[in-house]
N, C-alpha and C positions, 0 to 999 in steps of 0.2 A: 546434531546441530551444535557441534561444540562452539565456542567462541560468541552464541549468542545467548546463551542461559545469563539470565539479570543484566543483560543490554536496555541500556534507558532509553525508550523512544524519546523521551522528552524532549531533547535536541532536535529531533528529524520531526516531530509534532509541531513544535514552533517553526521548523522552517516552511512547512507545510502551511502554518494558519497564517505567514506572514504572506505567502503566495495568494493565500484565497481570498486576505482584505485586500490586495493588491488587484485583482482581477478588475477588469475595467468593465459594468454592466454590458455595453456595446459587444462584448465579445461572448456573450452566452451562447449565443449561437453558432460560435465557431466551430469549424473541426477541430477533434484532438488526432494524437497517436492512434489511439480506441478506435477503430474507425465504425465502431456503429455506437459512438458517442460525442455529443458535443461539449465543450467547455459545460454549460448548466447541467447535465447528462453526468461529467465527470464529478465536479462537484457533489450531485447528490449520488454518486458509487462512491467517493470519499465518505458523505457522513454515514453513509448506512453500511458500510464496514467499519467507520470507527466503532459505530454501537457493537457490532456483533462481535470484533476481537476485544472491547471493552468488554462486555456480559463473557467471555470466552476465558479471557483472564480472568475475570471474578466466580467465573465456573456455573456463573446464573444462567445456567441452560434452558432456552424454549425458543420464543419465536422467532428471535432476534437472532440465535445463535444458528436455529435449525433451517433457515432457509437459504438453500443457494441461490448467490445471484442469477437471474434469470435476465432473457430477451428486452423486457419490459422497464426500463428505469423510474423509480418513481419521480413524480414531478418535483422538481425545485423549492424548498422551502421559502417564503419571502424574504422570514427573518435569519437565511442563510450566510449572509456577512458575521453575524453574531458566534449562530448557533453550531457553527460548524469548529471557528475555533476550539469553543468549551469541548465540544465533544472530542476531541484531539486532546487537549488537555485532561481529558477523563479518562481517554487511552493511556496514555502516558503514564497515569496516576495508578492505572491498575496492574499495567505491566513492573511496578516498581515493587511490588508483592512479591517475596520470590515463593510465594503458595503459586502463584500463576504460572511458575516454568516447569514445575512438577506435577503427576500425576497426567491424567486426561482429560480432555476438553473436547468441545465441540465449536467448528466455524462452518459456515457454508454447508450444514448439513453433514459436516465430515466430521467423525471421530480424529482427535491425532492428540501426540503428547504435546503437555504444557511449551516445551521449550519449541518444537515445533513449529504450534500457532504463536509462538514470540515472534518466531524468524520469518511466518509468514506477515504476520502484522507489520517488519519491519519493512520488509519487502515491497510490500501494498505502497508505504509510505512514501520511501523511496523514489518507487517506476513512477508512481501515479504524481508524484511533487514533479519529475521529468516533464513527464505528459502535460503536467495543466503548466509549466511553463515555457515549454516548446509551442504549446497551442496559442500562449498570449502575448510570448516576446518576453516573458520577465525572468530576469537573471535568476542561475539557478544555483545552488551550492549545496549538495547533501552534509547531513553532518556524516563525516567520518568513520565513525562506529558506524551505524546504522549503514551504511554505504558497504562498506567490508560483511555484514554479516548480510547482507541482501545477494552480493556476490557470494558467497560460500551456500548459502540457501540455491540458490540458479545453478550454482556447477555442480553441485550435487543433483539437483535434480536432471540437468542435461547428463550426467554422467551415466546415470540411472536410467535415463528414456523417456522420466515421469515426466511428462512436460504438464500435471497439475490438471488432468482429463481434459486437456483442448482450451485451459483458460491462455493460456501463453502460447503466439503463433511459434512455424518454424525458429530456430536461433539463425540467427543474423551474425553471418563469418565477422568478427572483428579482431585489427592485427591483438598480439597479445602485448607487442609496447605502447598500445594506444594506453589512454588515462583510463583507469580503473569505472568511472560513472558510465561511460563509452561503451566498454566492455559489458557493465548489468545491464544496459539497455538491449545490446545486442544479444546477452542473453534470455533477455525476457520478449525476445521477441520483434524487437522494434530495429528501424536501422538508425543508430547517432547522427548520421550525417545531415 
């Protein structure tokens, strides 16, 4: 995963917690991208990956770290306006570690190197910042870095077959001069249009 070892989420965190105070209550119950998730649904698959590539980065392996997402999404926190930012900003803050790009880690129950769960973290950030503002109508704008290295994580993985054990549907054809965010969505699965 070259080009993402000590990539700051910090930028694509905040663009992220300014999406989630942004969500309008009335739309929890909307559809996402996800389609066996809603806006409230996605939000809490946001905070409950932030924690586990937060503990993933800090190498604090156990519950947090060792559970794969499953069918069942936990329910919604109340004090989710709040607490979802900090926990973004606590990603952020561990991924700046560069003890966190090296060695190995554990997310979703998966063994992988440091630099890795970087790119998968950024990844997460990214698609799912797409998702929760395709789902509510609110402007979107990745940062940059984290954008590029979300795309170099997705081509590699479509290059390879691994499409991630079935978390990412088929890739979705998109031209190659379309805009680069177009493009990671298509390859993670979703269609831009």
């Amino acid at each position: 995963m070259a080009g993402t070892r000590l990539l700051d989420l910090g930028p694509q965190a905040r663009v992220v917690a300014g999406l989630v105070v942004a969500v309008p209550d009335a739309r929890l119950a909307d559809p996402t991208p996800c389609p066996a998730y809603t806006v409230g649904d996605l939000l809490s698959h946001l905070a409950g990956l932030c924690v586990a590539f937060r503990d993933a980065a800090r190498k604090d392996l156990g519950a947090t770290t060792d559970t794969a997402p499953g069918p069942v999404v936990p329910v919604l926190s109340a004090g989710w306006r709040e607490e979802l930012p900090g926990v973004l900003g606590e990603l952020a803050g561990a991924w700046r570690d560069p003890a966190a790009w090296t060695g190995v880690t554990r997310a979703g129950g998966v063994d992988l190197p440091g630099a890795v769960a970087g790119a998968v973290a950024a990844d997460e950030l990214v698609v799912h910042g797409w998702d929760l503002a395709r789902a509510t109508g609110l402007d979107y704008v990745p940062d940059p870095a984290a954008l590029r290295a979300s795309y170099a994580f997705l081509s590699a993985a479509a290059a390879e077959g691994d499409r991630g054990g079935g978390i990412f549907g088929p890739v979705v054809p998109v031209s190659e001069d379309a805009p680069l965010l177009d493009r990671v969505v298509g390859l993670s699965g979703r269609d831009p249009l």
